[in-house]
PDB file of N, H, CA, C and O in Angstrom:
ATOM      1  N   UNK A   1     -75.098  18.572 -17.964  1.00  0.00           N
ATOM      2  CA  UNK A   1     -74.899  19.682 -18.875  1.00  0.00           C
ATOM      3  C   UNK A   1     -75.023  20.989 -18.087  1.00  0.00           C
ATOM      4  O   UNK A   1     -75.927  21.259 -17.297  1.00  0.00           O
ATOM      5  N   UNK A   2     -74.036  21.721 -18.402  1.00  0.00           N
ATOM      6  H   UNK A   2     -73.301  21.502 -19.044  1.00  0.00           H
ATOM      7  CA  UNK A   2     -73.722  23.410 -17.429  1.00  0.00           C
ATOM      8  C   UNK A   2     -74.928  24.250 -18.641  1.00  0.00           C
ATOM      9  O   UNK A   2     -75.278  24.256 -19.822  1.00  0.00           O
ATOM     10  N   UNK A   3     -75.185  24.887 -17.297  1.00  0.00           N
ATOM     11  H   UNK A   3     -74.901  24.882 -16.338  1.00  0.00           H
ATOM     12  CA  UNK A   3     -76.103  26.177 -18.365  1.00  0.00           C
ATOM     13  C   UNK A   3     -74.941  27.222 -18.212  1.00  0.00           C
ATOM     14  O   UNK A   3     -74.232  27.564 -17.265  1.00  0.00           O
ATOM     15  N   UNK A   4     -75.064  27.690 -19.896  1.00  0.00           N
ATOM     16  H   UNK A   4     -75.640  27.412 -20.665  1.00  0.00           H
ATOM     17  CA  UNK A   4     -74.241  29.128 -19.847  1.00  0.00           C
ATOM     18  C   UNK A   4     -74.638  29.699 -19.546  1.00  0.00           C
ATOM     19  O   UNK A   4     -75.789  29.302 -19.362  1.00  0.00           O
ATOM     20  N   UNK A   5     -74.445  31.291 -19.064  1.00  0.00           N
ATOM     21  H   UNK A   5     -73.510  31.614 -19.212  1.00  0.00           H
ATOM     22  CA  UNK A   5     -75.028  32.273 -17.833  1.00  0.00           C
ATOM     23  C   UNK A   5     -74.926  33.239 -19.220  1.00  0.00           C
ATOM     24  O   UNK A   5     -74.068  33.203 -20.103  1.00  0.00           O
ATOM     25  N   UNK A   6     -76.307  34.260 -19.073  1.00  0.00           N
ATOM     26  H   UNK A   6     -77.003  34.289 -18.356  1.00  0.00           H
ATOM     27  CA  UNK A   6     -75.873  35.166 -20.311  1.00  0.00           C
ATOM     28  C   UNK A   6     -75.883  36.223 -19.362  1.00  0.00           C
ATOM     29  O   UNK A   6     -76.651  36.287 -18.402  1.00  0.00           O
ATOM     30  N   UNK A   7     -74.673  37.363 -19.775  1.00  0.00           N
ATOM     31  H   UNK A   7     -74.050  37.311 -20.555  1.00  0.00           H
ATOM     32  CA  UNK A   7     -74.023  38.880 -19.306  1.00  0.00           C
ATOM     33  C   UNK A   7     -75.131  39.629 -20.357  1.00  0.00           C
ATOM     34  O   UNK A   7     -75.155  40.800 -19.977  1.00  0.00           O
ATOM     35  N   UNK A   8     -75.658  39.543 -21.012  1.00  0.00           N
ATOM     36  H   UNK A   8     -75.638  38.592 -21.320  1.00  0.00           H
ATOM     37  CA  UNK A   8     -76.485  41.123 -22.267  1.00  0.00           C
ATOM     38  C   UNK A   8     -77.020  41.301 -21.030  1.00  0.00           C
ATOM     39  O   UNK A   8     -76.253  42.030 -20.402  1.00  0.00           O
ATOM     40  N   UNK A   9     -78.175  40.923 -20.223  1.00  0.00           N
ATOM     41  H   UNK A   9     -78.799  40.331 -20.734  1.00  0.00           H
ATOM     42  CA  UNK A   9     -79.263  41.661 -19.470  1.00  0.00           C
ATOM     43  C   UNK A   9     -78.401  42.882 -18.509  1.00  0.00           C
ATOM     44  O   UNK A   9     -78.608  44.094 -18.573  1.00  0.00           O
ATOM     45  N   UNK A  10     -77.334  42.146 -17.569  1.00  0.00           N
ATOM     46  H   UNK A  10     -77.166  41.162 -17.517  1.00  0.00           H
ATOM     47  CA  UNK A  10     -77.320  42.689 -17.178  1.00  0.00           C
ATOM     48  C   UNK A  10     -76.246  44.237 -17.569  1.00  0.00           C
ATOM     49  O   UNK A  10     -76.174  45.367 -17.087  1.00  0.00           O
ATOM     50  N   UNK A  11     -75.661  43.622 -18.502  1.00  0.00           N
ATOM     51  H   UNK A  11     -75.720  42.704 -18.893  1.00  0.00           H
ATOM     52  CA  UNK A  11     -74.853  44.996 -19.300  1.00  0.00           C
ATOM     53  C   UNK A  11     -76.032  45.626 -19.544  1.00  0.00           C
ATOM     54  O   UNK A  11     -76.249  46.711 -19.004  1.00  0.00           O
ATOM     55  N   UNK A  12     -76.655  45.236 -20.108  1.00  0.00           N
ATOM     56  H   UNK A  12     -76.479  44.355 -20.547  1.00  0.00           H
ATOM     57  CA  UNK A  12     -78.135  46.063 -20.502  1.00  0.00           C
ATOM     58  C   UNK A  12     -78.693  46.796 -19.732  1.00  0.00           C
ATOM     59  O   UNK A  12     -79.134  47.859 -20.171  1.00  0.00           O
ATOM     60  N   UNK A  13     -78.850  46.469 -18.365  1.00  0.00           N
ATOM     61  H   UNK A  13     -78.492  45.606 -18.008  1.00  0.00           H
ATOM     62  CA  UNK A  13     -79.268  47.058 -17.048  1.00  0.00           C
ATOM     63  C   UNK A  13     -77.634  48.174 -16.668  1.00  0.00           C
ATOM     64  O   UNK A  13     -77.864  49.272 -16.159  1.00  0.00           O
ATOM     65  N   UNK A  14     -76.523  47.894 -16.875  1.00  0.00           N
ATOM     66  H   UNK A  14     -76.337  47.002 -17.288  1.00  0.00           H
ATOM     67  CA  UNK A  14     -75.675  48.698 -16.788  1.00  0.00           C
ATOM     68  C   UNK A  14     -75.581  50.066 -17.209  1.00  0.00           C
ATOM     69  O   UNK A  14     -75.205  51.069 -16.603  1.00  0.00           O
ATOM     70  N   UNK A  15     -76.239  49.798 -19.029  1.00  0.00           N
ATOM     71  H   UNK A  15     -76.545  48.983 -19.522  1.00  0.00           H
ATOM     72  CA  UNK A  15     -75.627  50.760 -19.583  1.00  0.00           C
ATOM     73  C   UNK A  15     -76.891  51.773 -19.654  1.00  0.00           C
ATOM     74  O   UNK A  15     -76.889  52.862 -20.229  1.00  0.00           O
ATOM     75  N   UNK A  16     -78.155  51.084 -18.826  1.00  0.00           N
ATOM     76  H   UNK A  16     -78.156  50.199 -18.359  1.00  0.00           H
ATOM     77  CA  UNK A  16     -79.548  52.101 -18.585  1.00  0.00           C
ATOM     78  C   UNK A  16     -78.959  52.384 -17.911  1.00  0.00           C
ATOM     79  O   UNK A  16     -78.126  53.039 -18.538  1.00  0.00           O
ATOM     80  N   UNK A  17     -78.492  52.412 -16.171  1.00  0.00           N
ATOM     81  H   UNK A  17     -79.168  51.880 -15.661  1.00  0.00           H
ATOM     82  CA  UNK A  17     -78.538  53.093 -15.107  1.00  0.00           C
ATOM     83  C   UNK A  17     -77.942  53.883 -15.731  1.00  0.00           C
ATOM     84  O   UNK A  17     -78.658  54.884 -15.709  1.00  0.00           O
ATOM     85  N   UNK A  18     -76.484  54.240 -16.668  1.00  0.00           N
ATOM     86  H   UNK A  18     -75.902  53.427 -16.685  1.00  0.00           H
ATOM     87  CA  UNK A  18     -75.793  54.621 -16.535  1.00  0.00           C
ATOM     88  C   UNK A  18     -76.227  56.110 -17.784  1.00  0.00           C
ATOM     89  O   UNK A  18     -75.678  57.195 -17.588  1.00  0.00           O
ATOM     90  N   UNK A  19     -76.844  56.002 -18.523  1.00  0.00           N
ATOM     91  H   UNK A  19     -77.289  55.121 -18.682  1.00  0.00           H
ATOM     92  CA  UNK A  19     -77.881  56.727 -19.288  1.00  0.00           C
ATOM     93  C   UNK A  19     -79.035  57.385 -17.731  1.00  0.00           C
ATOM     94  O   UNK A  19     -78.831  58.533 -17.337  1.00  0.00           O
ATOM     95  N   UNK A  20     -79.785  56.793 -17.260  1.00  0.00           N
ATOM     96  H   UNK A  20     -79.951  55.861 -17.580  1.00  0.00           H
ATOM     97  CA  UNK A  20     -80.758  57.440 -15.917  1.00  0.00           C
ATOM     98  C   UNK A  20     -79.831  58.020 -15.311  1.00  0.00           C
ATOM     99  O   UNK A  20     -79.909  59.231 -15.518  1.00  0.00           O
ATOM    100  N   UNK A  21     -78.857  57.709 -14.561  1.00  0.00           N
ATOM    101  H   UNK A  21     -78.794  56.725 -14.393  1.00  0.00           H
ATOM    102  CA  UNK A  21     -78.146  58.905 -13.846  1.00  0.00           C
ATOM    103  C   UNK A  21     -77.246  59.926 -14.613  1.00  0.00           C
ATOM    104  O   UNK A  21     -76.944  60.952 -14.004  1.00  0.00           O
ATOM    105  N   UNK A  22     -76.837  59.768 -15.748  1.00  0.00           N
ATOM    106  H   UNK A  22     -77.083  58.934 -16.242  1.00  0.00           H
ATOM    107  CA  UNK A  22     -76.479  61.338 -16.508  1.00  0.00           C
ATOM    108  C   UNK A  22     -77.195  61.972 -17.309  1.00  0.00           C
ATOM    109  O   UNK A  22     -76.806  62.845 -18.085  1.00  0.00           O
ATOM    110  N   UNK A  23     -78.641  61.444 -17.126  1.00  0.00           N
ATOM    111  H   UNK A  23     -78.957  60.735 -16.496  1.00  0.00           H
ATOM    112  CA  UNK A  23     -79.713  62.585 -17.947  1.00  0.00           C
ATOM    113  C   UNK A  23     -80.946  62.145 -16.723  1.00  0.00           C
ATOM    114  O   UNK A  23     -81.958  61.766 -17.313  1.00  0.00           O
ATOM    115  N   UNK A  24     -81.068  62.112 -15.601  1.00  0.00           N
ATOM    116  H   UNK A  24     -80.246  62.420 -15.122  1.00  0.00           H
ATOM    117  CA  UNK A  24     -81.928  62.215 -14.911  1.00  0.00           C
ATOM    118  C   UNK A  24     -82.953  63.201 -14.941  1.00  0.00           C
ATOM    119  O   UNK A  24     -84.153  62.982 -14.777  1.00  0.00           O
ATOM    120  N   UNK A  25     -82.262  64.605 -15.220  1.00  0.00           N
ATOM    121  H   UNK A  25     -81.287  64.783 -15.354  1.00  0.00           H
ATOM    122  CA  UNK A  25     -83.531  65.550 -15.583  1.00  0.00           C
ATOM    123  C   UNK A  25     -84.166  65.659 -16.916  1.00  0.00           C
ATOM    124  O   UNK A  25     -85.022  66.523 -17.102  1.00  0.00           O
ATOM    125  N   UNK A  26     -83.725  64.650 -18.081  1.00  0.00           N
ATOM    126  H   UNK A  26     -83.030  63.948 -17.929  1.00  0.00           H
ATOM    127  CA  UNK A  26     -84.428  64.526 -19.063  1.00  0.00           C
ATOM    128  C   UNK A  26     -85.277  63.593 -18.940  1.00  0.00           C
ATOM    129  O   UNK A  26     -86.251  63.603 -19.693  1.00  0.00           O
ATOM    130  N   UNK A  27     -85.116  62.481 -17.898  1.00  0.00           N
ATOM    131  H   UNK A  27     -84.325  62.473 -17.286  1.00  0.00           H
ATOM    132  CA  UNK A  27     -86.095  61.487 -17.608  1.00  0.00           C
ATOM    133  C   UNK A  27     -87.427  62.088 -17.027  1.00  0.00           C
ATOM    134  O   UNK A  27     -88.580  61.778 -17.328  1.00  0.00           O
ATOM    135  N   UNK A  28     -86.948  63.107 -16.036  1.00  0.00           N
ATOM    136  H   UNK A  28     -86.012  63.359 -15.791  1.00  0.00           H
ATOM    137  CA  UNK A  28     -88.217  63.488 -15.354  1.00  0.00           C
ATOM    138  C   UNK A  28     -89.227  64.204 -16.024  1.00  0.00           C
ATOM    139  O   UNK A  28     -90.438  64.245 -15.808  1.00  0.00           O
ATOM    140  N   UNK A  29     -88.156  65.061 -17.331  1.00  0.00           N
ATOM    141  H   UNK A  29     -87.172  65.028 -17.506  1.00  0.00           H
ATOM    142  CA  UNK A  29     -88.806  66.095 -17.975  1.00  0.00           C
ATOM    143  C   UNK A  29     -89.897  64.881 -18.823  1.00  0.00           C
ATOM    144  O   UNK A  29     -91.121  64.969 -18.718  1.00  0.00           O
ATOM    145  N   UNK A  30     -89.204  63.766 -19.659  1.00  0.00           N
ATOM    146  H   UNK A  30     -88.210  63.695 -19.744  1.00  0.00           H
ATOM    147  CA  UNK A  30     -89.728  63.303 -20.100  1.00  0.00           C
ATOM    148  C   UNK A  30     -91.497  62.566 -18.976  1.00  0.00           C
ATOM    149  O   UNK A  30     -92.487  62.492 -19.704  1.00  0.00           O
ATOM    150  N   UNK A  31     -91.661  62.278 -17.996  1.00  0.00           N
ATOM    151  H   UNK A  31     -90.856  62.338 -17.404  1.00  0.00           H
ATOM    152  CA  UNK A  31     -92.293  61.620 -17.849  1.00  0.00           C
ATOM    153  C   UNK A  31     -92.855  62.948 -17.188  1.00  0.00           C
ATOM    154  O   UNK A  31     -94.070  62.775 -17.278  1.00  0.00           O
ATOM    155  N   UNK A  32     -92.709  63.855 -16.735  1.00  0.00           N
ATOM    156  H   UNK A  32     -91.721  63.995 -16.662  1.00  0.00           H
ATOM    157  CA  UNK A  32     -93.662  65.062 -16.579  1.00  0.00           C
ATOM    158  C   UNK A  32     -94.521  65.623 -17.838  1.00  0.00           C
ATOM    159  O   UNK A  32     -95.589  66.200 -17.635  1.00  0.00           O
ATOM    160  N   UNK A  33     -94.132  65.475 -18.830  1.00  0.00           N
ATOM    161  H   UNK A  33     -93.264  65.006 -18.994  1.00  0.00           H
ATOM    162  CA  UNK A  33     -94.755  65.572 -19.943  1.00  0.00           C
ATOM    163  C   UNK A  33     -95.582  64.932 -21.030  1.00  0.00           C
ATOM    164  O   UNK A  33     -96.441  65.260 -21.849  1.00  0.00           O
ATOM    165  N   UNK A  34     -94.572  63.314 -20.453  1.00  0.00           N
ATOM    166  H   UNK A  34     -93.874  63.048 -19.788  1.00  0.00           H
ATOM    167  CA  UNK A  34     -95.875  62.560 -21.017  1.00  0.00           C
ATOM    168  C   UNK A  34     -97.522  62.424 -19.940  1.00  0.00           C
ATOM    169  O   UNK A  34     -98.655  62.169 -20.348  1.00  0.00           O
ATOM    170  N   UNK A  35     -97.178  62.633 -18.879  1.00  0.00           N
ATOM    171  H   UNK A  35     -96.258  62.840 -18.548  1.00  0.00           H
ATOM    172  CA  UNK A  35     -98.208  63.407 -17.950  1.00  0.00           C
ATOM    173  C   UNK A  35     -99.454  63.909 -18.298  1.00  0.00           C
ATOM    174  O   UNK A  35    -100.585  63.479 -18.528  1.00  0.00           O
ATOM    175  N   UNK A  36     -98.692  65.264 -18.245  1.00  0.00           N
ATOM    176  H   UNK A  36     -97.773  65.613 -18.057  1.00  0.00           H
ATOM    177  CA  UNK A  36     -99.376  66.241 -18.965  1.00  0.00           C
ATOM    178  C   UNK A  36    -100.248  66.390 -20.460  1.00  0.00           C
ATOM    179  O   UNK A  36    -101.319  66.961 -20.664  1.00  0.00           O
ATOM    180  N   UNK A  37     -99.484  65.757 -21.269  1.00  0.00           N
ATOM    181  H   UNK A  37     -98.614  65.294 -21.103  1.00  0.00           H
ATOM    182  CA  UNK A  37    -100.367  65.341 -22.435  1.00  0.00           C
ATOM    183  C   UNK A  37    -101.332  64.344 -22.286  1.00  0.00           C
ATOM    184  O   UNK A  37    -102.248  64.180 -23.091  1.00  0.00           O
ATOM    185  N   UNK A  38    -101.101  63.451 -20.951  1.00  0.00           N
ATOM    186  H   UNK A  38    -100.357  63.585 -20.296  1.00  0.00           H
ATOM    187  CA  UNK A  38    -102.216  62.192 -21.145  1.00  0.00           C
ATOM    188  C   UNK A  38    -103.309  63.212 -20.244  1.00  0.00           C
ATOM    189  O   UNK A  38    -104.513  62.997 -20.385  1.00  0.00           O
ATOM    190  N   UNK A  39    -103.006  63.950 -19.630  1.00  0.00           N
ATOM    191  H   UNK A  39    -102.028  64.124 -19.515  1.00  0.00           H
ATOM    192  CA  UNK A  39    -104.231  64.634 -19.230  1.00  0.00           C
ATOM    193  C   UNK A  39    -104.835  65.538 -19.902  1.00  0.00           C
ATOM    194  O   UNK A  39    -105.984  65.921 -19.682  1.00  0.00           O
ATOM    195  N   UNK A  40    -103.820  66.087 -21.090  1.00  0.00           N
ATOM    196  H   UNK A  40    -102.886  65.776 -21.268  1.00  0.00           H
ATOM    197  CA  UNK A  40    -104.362  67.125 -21.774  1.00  0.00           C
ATOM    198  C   UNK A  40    -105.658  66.418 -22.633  1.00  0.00           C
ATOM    199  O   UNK A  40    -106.733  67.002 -22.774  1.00  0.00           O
ATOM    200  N   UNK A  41    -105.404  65.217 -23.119  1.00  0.00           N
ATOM    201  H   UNK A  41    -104.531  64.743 -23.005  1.00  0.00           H
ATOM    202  CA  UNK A  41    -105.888  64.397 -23.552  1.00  0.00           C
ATOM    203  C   UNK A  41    -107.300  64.055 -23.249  1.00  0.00           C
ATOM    204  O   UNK A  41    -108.317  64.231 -23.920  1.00  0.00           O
ATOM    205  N   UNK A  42    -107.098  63.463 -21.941  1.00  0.00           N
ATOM    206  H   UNK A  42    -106.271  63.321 -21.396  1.00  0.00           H
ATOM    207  CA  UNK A  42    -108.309  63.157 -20.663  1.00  0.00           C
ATOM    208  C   UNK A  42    -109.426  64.188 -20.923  1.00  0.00           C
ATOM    209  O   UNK A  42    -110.608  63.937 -21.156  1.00  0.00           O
ATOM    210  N   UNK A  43    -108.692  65.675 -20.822  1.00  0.00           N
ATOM    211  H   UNK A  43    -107.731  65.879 -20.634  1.00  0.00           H
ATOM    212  CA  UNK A  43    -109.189  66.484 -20.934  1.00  0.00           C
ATOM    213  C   UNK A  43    -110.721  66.954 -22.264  1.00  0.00           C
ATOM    214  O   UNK A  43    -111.933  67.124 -22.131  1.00  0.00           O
ATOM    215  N   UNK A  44    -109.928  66.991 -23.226  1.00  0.00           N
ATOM    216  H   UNK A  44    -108.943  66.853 -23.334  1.00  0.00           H
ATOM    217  CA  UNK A  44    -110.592  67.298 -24.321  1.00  0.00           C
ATOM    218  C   UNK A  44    -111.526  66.210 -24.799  1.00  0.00           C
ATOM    219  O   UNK A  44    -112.315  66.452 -25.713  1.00  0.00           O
ATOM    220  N   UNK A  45    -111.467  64.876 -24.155  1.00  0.00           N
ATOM    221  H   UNK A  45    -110.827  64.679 -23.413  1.00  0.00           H
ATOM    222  CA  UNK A  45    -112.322  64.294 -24.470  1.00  0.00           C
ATOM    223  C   UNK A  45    -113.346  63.995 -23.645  1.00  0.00           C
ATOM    224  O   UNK A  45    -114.263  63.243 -23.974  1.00  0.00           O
ATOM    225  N   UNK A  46    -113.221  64.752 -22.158  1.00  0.00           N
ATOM    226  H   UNK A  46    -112.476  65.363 -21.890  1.00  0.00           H
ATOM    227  CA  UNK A  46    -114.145  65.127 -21.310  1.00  0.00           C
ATOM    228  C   UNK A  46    -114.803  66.221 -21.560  1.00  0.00           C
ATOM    229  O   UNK A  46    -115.685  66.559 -20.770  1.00  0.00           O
ATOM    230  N   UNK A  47    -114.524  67.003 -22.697  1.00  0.00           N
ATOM    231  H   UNK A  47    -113.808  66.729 -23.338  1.00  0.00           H
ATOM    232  CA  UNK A  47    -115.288  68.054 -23.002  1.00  0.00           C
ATOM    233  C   UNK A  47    -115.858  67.935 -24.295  1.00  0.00           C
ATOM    234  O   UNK A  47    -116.674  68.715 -24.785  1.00  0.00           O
ATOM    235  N   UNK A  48    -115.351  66.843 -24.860  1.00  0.00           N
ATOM    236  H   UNK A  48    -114.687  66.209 -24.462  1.00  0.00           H
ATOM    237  CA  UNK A  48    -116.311  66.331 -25.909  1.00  0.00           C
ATOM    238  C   UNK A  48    -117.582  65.850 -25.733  1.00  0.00           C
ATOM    239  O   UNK A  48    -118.550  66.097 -26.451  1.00  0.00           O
ATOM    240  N   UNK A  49    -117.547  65.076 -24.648  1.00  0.00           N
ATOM    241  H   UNK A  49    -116.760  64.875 -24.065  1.00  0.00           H
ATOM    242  CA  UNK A  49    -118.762  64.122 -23.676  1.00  0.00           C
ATOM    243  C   UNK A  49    -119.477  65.289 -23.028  1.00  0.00           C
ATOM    244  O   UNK A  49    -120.668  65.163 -23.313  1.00  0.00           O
ATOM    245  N   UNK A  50    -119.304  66.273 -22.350  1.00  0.00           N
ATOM    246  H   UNK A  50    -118.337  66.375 -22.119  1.00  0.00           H
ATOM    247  CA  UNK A  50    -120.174  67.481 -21.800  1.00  0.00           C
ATOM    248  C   UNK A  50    -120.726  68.112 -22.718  1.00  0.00           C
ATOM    249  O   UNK A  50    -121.852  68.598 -22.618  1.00  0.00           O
ATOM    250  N   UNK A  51    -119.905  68.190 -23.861  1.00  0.00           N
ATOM    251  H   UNK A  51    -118.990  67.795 -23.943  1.00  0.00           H
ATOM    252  CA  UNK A  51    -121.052  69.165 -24.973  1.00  0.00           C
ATOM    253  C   UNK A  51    -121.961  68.144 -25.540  1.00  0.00           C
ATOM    254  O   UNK A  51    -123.126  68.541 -25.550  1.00  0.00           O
ATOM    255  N   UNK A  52    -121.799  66.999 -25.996  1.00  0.00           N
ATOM    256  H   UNK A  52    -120.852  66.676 -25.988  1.00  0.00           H
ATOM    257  CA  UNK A  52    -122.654  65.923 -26.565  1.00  0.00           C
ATOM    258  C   UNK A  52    -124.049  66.137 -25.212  1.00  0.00           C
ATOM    259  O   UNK A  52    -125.184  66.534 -25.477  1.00  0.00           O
ATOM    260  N   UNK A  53    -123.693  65.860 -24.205  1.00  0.00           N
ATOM    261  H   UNK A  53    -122.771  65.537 -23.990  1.00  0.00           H
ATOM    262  CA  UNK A  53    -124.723  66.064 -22.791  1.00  0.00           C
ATOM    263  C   UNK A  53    -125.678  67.127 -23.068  1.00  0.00           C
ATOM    264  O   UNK A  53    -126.906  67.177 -23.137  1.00  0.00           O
ATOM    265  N   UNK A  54    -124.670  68.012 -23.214  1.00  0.00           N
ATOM    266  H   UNK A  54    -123.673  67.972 -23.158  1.00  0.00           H
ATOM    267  CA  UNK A  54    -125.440  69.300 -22.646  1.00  0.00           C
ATOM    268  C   UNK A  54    -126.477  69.516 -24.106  1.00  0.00           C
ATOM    269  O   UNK A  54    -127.678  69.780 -24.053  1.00  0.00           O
ATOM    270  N   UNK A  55    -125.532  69.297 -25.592  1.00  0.00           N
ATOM    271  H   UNK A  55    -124.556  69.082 -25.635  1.00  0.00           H
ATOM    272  CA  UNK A  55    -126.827  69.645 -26.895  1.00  0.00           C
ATOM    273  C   UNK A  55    -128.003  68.703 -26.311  1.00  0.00           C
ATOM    274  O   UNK A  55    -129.132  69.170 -26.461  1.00  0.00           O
ATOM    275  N   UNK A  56    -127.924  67.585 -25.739  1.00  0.00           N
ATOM    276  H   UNK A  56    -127.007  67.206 -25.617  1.00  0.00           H
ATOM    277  CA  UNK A  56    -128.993  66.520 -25.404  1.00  0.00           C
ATOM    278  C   UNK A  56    -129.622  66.681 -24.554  1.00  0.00           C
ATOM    279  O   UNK A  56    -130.603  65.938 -24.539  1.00  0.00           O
ATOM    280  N   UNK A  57    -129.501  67.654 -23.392  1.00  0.00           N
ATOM    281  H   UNK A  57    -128.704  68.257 -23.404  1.00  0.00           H
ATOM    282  CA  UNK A  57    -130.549  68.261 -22.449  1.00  0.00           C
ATOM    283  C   UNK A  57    -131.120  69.169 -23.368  1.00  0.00           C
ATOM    284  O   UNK A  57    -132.098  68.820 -24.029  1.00  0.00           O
ATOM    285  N   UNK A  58    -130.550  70.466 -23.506  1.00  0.00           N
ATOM    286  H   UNK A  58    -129.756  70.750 -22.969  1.00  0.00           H
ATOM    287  CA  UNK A  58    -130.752  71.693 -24.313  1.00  0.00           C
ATOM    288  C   UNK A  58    -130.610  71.444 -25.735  1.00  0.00           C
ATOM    289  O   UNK A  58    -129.458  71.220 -26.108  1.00  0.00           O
ATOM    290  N   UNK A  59    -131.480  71.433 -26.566  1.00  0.00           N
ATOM    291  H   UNK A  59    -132.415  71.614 -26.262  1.00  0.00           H
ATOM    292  CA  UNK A  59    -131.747  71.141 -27.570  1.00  0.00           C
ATOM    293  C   UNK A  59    -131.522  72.345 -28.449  1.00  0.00           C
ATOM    294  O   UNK A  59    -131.753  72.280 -29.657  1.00  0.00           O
TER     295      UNK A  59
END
């Protein structure tokens, strides 16, 4: 018995590249920004944890 070969993946992989190279700078924008929010993120909840600290030294 022949295995049928399935074409979706790699059309699938076609029709990404082909989306990544005519919006390449929306890709970057996109992943520069999801970035930035995961640090903005990082952020504010590192300053949640310093004030909890600090009321708990300084009362």
């Amino acid at each position: 018995m022949q295995r049928k070969h399935c074409f979706i993946p790699i059309i699938l992989d076609l029709i990404m590249m082909t989306f990544f190279e005519q919006n390449a700078l929306y890709v970057v924008l996109l992943i520069t920004l999801t970035v930035w929010v995961g640090i903005a993120f990082y952020l504010q909840a590192l300053d949640k944890k310093v004030s909890a600290l600090e009321k708990k030294i300084n009362p």
